[in-house]
C-alpha positions as CSV (number, residue, x, y, z in Angstrom):
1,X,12.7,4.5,9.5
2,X,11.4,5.1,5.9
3,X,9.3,8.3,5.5
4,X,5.2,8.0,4.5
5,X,6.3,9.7,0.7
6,X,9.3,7.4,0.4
7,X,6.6,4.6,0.9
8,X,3.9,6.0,-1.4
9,X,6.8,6.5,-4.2
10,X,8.4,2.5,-4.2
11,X,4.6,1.6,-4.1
12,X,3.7,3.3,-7.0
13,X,7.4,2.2,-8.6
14,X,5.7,-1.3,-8.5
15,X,2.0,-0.5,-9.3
16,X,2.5,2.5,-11.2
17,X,-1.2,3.8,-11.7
18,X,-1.8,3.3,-8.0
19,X,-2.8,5.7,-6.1
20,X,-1.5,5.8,-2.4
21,X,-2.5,7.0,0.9
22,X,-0.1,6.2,3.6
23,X,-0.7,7.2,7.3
24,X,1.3,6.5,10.7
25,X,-0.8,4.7,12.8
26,X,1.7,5.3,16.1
27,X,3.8,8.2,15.3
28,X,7.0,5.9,15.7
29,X,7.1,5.5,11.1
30,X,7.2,1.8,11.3
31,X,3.7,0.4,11.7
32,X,2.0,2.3,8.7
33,X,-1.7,2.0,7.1
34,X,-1.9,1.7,3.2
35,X,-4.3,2.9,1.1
36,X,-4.3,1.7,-2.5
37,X,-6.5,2.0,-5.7
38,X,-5.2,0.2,-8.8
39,X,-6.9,-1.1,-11.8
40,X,-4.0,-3.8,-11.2
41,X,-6.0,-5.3,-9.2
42,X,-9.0,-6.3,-11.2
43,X,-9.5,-9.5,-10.8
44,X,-7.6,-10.6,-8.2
45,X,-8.5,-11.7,-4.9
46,X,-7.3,-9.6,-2.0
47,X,-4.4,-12.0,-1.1
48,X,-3.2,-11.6,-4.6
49,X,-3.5,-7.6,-4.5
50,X,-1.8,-7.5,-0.5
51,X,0.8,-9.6,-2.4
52,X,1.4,-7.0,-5.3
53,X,1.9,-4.2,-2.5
54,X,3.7,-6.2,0.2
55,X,6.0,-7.4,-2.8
56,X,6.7,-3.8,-3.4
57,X,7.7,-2.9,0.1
58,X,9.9,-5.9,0.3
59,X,13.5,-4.3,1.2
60,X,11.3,-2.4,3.8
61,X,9.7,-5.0,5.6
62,X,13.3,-7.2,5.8
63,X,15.0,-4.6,7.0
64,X,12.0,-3.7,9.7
65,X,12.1,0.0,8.5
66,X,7.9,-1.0,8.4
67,X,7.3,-3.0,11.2
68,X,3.6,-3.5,10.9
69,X,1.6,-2.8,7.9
70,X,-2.4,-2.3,7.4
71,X,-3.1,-2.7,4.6
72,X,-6.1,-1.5,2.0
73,X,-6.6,-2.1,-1.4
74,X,-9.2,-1.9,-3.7
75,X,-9.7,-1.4,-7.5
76,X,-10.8,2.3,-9.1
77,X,-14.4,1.0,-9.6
78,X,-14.4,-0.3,-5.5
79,X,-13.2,2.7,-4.3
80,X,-15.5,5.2,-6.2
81,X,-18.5,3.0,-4.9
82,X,-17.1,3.3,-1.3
83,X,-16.7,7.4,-1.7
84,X,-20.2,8.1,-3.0
C-alpha cells in the first residue's frame, strides 16, 4: 500500500508544477482518485496528459500498490474555469 502523500509527492517529482489532490475511493489505499492541474498539459489531449501521470506512478501500478486509478487532469486555465 502507498500512502495518498507518498502518491501526490512522486506525481509532482514527474510534473513538478502540478498540483495534486489524491483521495481513497474504498478506504483499502489501492484504488485512488487523482486530481491534477499542470500547465504541462497545454496542449495535449487527455490520453497524452493520463500518460504523463500514469508514467509517473509507474513502479506503483506494477507492483499493484494502486490497484485502480481515476484519474483527472486538467490545465491551470481548465480548472480555474471549472471553480468559478
Amino acid at each position: 500500500m502507498v500512502s495518498l502523500e507518498q502518491v501526490k509527492k512522486t506525481i509532482q517529482q514527474e510534473i513538478s508544477d502540478a498540483q495534486v489532490f489524491v483521495k481513497d475511493l474504498t478506504g483499502g489505499g489501492d484504488h485512488l482518485e487523482a486530481i491534477v492541474i499542470s500547465s504541462q498539459f497545454e496542449g495535449k489531449t487527455k490520453v497524452k496528459q493520463h500518460q504523463l501521470v500514469y508514467g509517473a506512478l509507474q513502479g506503483e501500478l506494477k507492483s499493484e500498490a494502486i490497484h485502480a486509478l481515476a484519474l483527472k487532469t486538467y490545465t491551470p486555465d481548465t480548472w480555474l474555469t471549472l471553480q468559478n
